[in-house]
C-alpha positions in Angstrom: 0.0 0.0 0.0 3.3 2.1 -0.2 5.1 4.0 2.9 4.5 6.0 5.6 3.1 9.9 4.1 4.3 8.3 0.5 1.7 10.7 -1.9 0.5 9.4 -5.0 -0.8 11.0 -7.9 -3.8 9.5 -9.2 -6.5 10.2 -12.3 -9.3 10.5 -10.0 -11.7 12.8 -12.3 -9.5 13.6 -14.6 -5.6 13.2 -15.9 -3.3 13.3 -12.3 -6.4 15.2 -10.8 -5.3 14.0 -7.2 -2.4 13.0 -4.7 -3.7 10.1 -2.5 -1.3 10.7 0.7 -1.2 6.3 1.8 -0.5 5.7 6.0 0.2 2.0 6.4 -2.3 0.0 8.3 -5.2 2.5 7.5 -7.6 0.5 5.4 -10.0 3.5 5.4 -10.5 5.7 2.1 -12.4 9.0 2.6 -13.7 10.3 -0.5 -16.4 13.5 -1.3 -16.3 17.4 -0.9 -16.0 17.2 2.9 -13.2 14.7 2.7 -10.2 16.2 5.2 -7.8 18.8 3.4 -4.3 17.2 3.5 -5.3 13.8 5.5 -3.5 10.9 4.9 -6.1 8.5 3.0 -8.1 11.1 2.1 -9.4 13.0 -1.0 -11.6 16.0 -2.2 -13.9 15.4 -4.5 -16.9 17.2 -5.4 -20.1 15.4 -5.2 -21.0 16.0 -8.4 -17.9 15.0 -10.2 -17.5 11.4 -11.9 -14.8 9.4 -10.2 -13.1 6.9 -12.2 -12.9 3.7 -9.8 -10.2 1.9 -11.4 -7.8 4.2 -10.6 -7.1 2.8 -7.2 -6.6 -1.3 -8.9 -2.9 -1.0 -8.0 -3.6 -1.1 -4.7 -3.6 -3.9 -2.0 -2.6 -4.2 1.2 0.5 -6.3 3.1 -1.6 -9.4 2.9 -2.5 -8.9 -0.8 -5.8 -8.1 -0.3 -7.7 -5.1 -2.5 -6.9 -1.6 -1.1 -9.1 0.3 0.0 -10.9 -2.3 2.5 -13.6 0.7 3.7 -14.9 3.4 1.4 -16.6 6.4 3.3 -17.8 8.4 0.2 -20.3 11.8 -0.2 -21.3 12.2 -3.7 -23.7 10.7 -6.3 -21.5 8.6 -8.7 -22.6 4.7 -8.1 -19.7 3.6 -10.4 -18.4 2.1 -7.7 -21.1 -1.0 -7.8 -20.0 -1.7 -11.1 -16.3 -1.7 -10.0 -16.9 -3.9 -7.2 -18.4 -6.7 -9.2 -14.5 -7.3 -10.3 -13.1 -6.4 -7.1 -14.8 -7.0 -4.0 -15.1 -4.1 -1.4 -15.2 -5.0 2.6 -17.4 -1.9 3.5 -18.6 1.3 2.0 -20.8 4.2 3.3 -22.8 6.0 0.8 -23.9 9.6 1.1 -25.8 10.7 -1.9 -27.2 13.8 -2.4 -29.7 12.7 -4.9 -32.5 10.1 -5.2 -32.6 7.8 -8.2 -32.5 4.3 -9.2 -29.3 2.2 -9.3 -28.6 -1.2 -10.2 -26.2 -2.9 -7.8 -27.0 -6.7 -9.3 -23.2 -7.7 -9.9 -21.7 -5.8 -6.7 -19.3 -7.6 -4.5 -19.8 -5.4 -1.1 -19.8 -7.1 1.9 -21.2 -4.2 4.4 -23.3 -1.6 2.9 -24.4 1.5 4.7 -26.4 4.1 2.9 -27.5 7.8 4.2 -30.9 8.0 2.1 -31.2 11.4 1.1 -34.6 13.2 1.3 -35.5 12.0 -2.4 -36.8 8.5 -3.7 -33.4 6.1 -4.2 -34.0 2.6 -5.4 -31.2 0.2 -5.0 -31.3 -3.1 -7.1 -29.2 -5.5 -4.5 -26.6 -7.8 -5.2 -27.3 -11.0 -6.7 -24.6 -12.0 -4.3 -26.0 -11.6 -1.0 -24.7 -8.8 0.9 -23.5 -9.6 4.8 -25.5 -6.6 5.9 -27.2 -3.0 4.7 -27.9 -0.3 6.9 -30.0 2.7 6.3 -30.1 6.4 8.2 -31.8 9.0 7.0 -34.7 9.0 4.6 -35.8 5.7 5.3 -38.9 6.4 3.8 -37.3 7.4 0.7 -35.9 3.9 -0.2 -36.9 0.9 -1.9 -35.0 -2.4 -2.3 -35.6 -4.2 -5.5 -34.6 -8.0 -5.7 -32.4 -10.1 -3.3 -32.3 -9.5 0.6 -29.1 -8.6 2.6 -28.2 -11.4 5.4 -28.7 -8.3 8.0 -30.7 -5.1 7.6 -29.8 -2.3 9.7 -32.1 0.5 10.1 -31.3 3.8 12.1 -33.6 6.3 12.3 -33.3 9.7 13.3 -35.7 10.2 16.1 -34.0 13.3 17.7 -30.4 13.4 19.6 -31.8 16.3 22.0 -31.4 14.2 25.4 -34.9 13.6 26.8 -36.2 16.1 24.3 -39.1 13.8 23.7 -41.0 10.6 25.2 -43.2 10.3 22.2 -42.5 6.5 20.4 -42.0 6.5 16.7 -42.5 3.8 14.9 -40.6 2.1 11.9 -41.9 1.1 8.4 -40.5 -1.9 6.6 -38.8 -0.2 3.4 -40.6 -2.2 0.6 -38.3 -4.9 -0.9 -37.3 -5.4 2.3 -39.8 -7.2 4.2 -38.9 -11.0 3.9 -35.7 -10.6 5.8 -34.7 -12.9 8.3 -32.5 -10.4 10.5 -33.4 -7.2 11.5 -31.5 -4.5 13.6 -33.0 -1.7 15.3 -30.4 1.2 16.0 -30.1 4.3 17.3 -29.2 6.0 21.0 -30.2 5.2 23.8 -31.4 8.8 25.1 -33.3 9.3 21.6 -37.1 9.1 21.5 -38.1 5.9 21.9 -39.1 3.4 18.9 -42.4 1.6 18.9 -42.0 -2.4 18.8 -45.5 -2.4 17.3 -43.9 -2.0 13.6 -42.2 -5.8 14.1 -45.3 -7.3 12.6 -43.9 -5.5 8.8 -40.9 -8.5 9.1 -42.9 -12.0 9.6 -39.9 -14.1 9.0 -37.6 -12.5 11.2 -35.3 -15.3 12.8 -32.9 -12.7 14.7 -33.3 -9.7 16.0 -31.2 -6.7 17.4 -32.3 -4.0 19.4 -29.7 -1.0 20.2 -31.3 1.8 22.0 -34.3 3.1 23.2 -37.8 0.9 22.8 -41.6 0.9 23.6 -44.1 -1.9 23.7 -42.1 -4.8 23.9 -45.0 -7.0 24.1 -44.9 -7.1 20.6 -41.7 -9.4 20.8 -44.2 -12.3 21.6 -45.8 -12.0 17.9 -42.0 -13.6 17.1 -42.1 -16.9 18.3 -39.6 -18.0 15.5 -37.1 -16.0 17.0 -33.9 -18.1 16.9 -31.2 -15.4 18.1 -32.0 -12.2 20.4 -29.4 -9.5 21.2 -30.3 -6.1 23.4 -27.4 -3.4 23.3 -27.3 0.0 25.3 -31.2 -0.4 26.2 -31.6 1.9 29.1 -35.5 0.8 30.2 -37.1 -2.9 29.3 -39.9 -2.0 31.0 -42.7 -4.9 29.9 -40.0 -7.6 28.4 -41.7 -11.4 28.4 -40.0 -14.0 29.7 -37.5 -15.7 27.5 -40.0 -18.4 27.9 -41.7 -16.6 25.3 -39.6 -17.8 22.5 -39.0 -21.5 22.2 -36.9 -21.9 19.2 -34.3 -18.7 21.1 -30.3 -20.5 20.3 -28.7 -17.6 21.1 -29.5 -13.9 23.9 -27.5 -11.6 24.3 -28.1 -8.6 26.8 -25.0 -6.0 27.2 -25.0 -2.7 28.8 -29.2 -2.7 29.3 -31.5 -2.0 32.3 -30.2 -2.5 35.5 -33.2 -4.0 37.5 -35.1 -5.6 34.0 -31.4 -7.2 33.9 -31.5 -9.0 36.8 -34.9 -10.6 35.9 -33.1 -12.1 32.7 -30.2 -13.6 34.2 -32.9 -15.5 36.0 -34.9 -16.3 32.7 -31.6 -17.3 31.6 -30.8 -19.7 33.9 -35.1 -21.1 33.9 -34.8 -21.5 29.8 -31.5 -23.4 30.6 -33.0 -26.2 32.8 -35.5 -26.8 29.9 -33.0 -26.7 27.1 -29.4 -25.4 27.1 -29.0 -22.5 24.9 -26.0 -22.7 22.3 -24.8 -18.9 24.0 -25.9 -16.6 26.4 -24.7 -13.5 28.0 -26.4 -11.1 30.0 -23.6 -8.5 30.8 -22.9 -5.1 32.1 -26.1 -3.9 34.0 -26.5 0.1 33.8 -28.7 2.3 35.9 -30.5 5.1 34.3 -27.7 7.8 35.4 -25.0 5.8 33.8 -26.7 6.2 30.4 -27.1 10.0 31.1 -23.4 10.8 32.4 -21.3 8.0 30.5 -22.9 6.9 27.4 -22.9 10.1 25.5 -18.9 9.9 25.2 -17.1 7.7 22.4 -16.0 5.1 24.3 -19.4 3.5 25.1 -19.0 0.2 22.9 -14.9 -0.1 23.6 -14.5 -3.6 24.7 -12.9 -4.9 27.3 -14.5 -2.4 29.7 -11.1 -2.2 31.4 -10.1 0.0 27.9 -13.5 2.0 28.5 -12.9 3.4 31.7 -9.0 4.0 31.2 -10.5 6.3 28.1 -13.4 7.9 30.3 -10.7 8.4 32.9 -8.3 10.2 30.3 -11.5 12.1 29.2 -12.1 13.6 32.0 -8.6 14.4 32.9 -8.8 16.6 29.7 -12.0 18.1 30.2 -10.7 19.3 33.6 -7.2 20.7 32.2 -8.9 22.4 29.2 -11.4 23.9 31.4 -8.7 25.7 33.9 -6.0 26.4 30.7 -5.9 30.2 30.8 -3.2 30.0 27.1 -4.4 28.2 24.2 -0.6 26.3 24.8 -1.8 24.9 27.9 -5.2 23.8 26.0 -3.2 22.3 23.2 -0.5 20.5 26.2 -4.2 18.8 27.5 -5.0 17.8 23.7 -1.2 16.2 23.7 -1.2 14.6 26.7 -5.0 12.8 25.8 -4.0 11.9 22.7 -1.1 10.4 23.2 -2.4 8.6 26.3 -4.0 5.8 23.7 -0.6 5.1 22.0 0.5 2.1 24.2 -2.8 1.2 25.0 -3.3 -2.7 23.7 -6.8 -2.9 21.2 -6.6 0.6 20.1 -7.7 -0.1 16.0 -9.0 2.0 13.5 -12.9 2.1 14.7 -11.0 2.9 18.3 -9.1 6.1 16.7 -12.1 7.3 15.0 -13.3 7.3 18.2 -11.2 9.5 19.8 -11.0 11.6 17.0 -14.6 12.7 17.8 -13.7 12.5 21.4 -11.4 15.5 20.6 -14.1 17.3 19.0 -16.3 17.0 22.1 -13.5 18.0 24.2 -13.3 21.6 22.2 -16.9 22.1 21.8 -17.2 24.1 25.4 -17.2 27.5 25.2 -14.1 28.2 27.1 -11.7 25.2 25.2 -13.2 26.7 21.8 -11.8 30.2 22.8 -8.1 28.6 23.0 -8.2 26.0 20.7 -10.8 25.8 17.5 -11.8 22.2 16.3 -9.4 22.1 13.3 -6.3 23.2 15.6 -7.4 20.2 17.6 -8.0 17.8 15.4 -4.4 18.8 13.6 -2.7 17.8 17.4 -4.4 14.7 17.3 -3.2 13.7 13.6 0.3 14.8 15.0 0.6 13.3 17.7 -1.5 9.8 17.8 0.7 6.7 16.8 
């Protein structure tokens, strides 16, 4: 994948258009007008423009493998489908700015995440199964024609403002997409709640995720086929049936949910287990209510082992206190160091952990007072500099 800050020119959208700066072990290309200036794996490209796909065929990384393994692009050229059916791509997120019909029959994309925008986009999907598609956005805006991904991941936006609302929204199947086996439900925790009631779209669903906040779980017992069961960051389960409920359940998983509704599983758990053993279980990491309200809104709430999650809360807060008694916008940028560099011996610190603390950083400079010393670009530029 070439060296360390090694730039390569490349015919992006047009002859030698671009310089592709490469950092080893970054299997992350960033592409669209919003793309970072100057970052390493990186490039500007307006939305509009067409990109010509093949141009990045010479690449592959130490194991051989096609280069790049993720794609985060903003724009509205789909060429890449058609260039994945000759070279698979891991994962790509795709922010379009414009509705419209696409035919993705021969892609090879494992992981497909999609930000509908606010006009009608039809997607014809793979012929080779997809792992898994997620949808924010628009969800109303899309329609699936042909095939089924294995998972279907679908992330509204019911509102971010903490406790802004109680009201439950519900979610409608996106048409195409109603046969599916597995189903995720995902968004925060703190977010207006989703309605269970709109299960009954999905009649064959097998396994189900939930990740966040939910209503009316009594609907769960219109799923008796129900063969795996996870529950992530769900702050109230309130009205949960027994595990009971679902005789063909192989596999539950309950992580960072309900504190008191926790309890109660672990004993379902251990009543379904004298009946039949389950293949896996885990019901792991019970939270109160204040937990979710103080700790969940920073980065690190999905860092595993939770050793790693509170050394990174620990280091947060460190910084929050320095940055808010700095009085030079040295000593701010000294508290940026001294975070950042914090996570360079740290063991399991990956890609999806630095993006992490990337937006950490942002948060950390978003108070009035750190803002003042040190804008978010100044940060973000001490971060790149000094993170290994």
């Amino acid at each position: 994948m070439g060296g360390a800050n090694a730039g390569v020119r490349l015919s992006v959208t047009g002859p030698d258009s671009h310089v592709l700066t490469l950092d080893p072990g970054v299997g992350l290309l960033q592409i669209g007008p919003d793309a970072p200036a100057d970052a390493a794996c990186a490039l500007r490209v307006a939305a509009d423009e067409i990109i010509d796909w093949s141009c990045f065929d010479r690449f592959a990384d130490p194991s051989g493998a096609a280069w790049p393994r993720v794609i985060r692009y903003h724009g509205d050229d789909a060429g890449f489908f058609a260039w994945s059916a000759h070279r698979r791509i891991e994962s790509v997120v795709w922010s379009p700015t414009h509705g419209r019909t696409v035919d993705a029959a021969a892609a090879q994309i494992d992981h497909l995440l999609i930000d509908v925008p606010d006009e009608p986009l039809s997607l014809v999907l793979p012929e080779r199964a997809m792992r898994s598609l997620t949808l924010r956005g628009h969800l109303d805006r899309f329609r699936a024609v042909a095939g089924a991904p294995g998972m279907l991941t679908l992330s509204p936006d019911t509102g971010t403002a903490r406790g802004a609302s109680t009201t439950a929204v519900t979610v409608a199947a996106p048409p195409g997409l109603r046969e599916i086996g597995g189903l995720s439900l995902s968004h925060g925790p703190l977010e207006a709640p989703i309605s269970l009631t709109s299960l009954h779209a999905w009649p064959n669903l097998t396994h189900l995720q939930l990740r966040g906040s939910f209503t009316d779980f009594d609907a769960l017992t219109r799923l008796p086929n129900l063969t795996r069961l996870e529950l992530r960051y769900v702050p109230d389960l309130e009205g949960f049936p027994p595990l009971a409920t679902f005789p063909q359940l192989e596999t539950f998983i309950a992580f960072n949910v309900d504190q008191a509704a926790g309890r109660q599983l672990r004993a379902d758990v251990r009543a379904v287990s004298r009946q039949r053993p389950l293949r896996y279980s885990s019901v792991s990491q019970l939270r109160s209510r204040e937990w979710f309200v103080a700790e969940y809104g920073l980065p690190y709430g999905g860092w595993e082992p939770e050793s790693l999650q509170k050394k990174a809360i620990r280091a947060h807060r460190a910084a929050q206190k320095a940055l808010a008694s700095a009085t030079t916008a040295e000593e701010a940028e000294q508290a940026l160091v001294r975070f950042t560099t914090a996570f360079n011996d740290l063991p399991g610190i990956d890609t999806g952990e630095r993006e992490d603390l990337g937006e950490a950083v942002d948060q950390l400079v978003a108070a009035e007072h750190a803002s003042a010393l040190v804008g978010r670009e100044r940060a973000r530029e001490i971060f790149d500099a000094h993170r290994d």
